[in-house]
Structures are given as C-alpha cells and as structure tokens.
Backbone bond lengths (Angstrom), bond angles and torsions (degrees), N, CA, C in turn:
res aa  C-N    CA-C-N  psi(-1)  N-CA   C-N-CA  omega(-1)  CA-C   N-CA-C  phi
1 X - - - 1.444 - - 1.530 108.54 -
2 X 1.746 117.83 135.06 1.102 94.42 164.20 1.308 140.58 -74.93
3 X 1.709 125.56 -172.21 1.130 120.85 169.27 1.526 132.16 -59.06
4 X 1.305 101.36 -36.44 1.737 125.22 -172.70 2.219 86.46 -63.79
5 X 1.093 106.06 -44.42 1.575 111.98 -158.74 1.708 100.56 -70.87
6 X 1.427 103.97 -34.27 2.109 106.45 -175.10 1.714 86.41 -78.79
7 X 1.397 134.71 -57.30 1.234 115.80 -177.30 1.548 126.33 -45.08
8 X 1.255 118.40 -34.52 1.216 132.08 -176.56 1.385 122.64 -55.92
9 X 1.704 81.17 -57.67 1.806 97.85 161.17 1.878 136.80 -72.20
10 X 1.642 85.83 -30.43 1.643 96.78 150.21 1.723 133.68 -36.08
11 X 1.155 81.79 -57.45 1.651 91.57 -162.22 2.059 90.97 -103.83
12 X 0.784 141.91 -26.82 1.535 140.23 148.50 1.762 102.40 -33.42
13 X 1.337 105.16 -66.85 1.351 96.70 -176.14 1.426 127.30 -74.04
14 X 1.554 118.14 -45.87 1.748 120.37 144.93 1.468 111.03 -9.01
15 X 1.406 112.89 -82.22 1.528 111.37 178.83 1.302 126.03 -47.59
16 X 1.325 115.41 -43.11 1.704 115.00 176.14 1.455 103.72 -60.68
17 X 0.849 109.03 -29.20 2.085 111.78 -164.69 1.773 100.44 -102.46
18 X 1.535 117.00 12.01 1.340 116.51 155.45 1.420 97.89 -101.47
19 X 1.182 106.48 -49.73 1.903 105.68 -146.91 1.761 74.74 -70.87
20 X 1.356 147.76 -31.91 2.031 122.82 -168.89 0.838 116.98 -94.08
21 X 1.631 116.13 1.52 1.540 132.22 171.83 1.911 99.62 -86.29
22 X 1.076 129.17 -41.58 1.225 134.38 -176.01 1.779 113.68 -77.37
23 X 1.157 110.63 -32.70 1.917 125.68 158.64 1.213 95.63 -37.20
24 X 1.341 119.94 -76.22 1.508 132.35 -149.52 1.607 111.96 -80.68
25 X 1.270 123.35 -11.92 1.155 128.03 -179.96 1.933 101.22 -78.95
26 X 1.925 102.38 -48.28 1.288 110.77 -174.06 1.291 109.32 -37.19
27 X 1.917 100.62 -54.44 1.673 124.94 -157.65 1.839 92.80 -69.58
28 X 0.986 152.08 -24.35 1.394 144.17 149.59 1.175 127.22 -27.66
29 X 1.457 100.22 -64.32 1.429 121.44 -175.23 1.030 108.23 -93.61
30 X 1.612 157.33 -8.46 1.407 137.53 114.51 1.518 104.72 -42.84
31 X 0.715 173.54 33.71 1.899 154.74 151.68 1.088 94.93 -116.02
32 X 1.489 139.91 -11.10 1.556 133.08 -160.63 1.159 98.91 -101.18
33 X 1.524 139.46 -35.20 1.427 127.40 167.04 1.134 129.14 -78.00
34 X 1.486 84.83 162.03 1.833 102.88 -148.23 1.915 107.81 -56.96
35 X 1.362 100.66 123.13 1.329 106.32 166.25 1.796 124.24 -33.81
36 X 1.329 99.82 127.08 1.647 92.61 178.00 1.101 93.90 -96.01
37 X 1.862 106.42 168.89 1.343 133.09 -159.90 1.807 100.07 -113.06
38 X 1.170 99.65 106.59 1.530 119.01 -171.10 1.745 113.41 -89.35
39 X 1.040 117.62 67.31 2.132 116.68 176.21 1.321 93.98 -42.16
40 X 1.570 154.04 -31.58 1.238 122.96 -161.33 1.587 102.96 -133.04
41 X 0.977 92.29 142.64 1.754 94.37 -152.03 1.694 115.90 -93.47
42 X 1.259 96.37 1.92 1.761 120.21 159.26 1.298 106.03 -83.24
43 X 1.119 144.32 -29.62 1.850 148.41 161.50 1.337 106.96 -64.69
44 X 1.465 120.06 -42.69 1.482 131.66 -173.26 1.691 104.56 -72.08
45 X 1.522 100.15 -50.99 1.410 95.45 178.33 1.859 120.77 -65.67
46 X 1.427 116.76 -34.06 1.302 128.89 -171.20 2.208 98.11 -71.50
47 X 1.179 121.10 -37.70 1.318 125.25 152.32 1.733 114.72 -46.30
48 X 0.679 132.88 -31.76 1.504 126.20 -130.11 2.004 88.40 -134.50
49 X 1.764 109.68 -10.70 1.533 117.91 168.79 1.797 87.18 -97.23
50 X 1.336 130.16 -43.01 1.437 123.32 -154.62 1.565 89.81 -61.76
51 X 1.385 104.56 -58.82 1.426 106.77 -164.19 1.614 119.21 -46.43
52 X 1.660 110.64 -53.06 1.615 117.54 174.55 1.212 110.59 -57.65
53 X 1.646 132.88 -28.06 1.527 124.51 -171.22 1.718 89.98 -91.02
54 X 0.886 135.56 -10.51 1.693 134.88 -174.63 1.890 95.93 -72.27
55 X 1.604 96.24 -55.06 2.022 108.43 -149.80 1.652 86.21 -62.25
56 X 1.500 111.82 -48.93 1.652 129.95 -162.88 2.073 93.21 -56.93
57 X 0.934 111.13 -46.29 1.709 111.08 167.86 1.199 128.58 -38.83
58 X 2.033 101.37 -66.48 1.170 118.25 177.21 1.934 107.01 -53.75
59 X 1.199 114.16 -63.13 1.123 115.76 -165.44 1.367 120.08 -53.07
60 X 1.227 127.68 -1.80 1.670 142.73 -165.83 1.984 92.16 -108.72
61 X 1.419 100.26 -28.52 1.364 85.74 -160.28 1.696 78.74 -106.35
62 X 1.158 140.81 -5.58 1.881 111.99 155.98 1.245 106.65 -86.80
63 X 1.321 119.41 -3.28 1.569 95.23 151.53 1.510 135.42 -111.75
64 X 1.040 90.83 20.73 2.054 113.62 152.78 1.788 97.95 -84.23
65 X 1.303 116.90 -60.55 1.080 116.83 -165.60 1.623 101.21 -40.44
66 X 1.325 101.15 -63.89 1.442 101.83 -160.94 2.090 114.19 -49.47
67 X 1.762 99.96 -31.57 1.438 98.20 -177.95 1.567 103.07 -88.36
68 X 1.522 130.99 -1.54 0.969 116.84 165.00 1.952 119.63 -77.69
69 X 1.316 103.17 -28.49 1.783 115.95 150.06 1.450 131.53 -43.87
70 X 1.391 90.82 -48.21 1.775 99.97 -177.61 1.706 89.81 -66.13
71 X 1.423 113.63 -60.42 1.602 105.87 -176.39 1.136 123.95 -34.44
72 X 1.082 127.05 -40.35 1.616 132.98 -162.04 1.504 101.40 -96.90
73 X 1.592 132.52 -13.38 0.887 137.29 130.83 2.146 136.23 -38.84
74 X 0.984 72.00 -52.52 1.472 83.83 178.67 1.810 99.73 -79.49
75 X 1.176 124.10 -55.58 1.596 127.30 170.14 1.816 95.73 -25.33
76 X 1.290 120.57 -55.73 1.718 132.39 -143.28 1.544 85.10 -81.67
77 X 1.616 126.59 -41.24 1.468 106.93 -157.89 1.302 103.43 -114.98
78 X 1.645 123.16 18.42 1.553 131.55 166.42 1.256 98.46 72.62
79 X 1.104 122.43 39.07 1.949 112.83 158.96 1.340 103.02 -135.12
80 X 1.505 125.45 47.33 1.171 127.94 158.23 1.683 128.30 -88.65
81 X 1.069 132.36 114.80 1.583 127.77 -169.40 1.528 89.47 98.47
82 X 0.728 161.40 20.26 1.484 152.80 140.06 1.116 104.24 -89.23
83 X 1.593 116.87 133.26 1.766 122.44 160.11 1.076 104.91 -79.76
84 X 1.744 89.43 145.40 1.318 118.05 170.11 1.718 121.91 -76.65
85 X 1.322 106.85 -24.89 1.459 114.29 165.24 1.684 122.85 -56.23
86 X 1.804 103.62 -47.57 1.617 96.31 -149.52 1.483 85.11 -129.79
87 X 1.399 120.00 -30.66 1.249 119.91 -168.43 1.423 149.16 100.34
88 X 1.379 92.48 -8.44 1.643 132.61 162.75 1.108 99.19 -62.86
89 X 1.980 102.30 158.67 1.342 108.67 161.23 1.326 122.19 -75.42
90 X 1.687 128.09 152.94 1.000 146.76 -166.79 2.010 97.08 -97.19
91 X 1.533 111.44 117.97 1.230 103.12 -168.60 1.394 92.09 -69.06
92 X 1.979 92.04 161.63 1.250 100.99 169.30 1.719 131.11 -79.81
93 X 1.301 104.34 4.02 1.437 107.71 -174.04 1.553 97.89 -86.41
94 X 1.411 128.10 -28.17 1.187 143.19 -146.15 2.018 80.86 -84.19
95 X 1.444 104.29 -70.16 1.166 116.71 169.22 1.348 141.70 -13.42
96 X 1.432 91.01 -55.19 1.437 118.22 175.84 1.440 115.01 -74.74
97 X 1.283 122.08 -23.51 1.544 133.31 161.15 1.391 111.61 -82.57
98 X 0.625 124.31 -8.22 2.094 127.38 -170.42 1.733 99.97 -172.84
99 X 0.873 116.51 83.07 1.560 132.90 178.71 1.777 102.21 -65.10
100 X 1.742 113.56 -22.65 1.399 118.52 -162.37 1.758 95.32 -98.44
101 X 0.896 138.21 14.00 1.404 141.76 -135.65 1.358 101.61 -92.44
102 X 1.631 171.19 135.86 0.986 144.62 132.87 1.754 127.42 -114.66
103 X 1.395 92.54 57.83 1.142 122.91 152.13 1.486 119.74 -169.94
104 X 1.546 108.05 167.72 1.418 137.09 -156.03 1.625 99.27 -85.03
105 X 1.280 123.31 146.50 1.946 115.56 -172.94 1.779 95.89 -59.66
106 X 1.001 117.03 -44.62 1.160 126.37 -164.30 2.203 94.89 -36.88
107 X 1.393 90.90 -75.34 1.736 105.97 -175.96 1.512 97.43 -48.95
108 X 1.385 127.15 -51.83 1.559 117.81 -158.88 1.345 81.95 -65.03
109 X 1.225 118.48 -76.39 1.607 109.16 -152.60 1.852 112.51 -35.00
110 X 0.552 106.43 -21.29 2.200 116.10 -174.64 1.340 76.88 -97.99
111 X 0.959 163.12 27.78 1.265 130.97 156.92 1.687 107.42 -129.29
112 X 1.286 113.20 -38.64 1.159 98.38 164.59 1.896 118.73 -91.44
113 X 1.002 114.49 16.14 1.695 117.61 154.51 1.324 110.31 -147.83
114 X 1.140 102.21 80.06 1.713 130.88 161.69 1.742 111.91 -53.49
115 X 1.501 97.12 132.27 1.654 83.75 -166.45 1.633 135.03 31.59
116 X 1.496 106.15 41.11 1.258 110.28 -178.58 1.853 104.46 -124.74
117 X 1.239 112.50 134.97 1.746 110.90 -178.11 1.922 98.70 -105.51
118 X 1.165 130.74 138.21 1.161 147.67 145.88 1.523 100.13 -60.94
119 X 1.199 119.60 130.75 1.220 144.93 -163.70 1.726 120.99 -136.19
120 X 1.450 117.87 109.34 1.318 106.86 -154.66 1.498 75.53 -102.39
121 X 2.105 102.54 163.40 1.456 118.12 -162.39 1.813 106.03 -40.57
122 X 1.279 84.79 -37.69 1.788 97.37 -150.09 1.629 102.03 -71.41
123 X 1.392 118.38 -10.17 1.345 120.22 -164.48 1.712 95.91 -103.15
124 X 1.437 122.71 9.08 1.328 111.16 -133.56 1.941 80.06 -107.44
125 X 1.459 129.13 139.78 1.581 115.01 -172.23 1.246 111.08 -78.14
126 X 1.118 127.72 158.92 1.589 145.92 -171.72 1.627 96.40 -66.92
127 X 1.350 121.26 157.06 0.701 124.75 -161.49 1.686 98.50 -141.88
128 X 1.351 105.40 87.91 2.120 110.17 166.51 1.180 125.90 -96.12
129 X 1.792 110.80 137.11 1.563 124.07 -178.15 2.025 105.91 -37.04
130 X 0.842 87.66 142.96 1.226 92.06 165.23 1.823 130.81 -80.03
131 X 1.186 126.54 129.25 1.441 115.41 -153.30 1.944 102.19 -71.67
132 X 1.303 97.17 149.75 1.515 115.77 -177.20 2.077 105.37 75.66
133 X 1.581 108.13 12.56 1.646 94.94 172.30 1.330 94.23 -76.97
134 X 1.549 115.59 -178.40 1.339 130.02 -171.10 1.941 88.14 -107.27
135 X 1.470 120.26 146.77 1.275 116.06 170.76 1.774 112.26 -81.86
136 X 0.592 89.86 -167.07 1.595 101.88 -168.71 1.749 118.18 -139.41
C-alpha cells in the first residue's frame, strides 16, 4: 500500500476515534443530571427506553472504538490492509468502506456463509408435487 493511502487511513481513523470518543463523553454528561420527577409513569417509562436505546448505542460504538485502535495499530506495525485470513491485500475500495476491516470480501464472505453456495435463479432445482398431494 502506498504511503499517501496509510495517511489517508491514518487520519480517517484519528477522526472517527475523536468524533466516538466525544459521543461518549456527551452520553456521561447527559446521565449525570439530576433525575426528573416523572407523576406518570408512561413518561417515566418512555425515559427509561431513551436512556437503554442511548447505553445500547454507546456500547456498539466502544466497540468500534476499540477496532478502530486495533487499526491504527496495525497502520504503526505495517500489517494494515492485509488479511488476516489469506494474506492478500485487502482492496482499497473495500477499505475505504470499513477502514476497521481485517479481512478481504473474498474471506468475509466464507466466513459468514460457511458451507453455504449462492445460488443464481437458474441454478436453483425444479421443484415437483409430491405424488398422492391433492392439486390445487
């Protein structure tokens, strides 16, 4: 990879890992003020969904954070854009959509459909009534 391409991704990822470091600071300092006093307990409950769909946010994005770390890791010790599966380079278009990625579509795809074939219509087998059904 070139140099111009690890800078790119350098400071791409820098920024993501400021701006989800600054989320979580907000989400602090919303939880730190003082609880309001809710008489109807359908307001209390509709608080108490904001808040769990807020933490359930944060927590998705410290664990971006953390693979946005490993990235900038791998940037520092030159095995960034290389899969970890096969060992090839990881294209950069692929990259450029998921900068945190460490593997190539090729490996993800086998990995998330394990013994599974994509099947185009035409490949797909015929499909006959079974003998003694009633037709329809």
């Amino acid at each position: 990879m070139k140099k111009k391409d690890i800078e790119y991704f350098r400071n791409l990822l820098n920024d993501r890992l400021e701006e989800l470091l600054s989320h979580g600071d907000d989400t602090v300092s919303g939880m730190t003020v003082p609880k309001e006093n809710f008489p109807d307990p359908t307001d209390r409950a509709s608080l108490e969904t904001d808040r769990n769909f807020m933490l359930r946010i944060r927590d998705r994005e410290h664990k971006l954070i953390k693979k946005v770390k490993k990235a900038l890791q791998r940037i520092e010790n030159g095995s960034f854009g290389i899969c970890d599966s096969c060992g090839e380079p990881i294209a950069i278009k692929r990259l450029k959509a998921r900068p945190v990625t460490t593997q190539c579509i090729e490996c993800k795809t086998k990995e998330e459909w394990p013994g599974k074939r994509i099947l185009r219509p035409s490949q797909l087998p015929i499909m006959t009534p079974l003998r003694g059904c009633a037709k329809f």
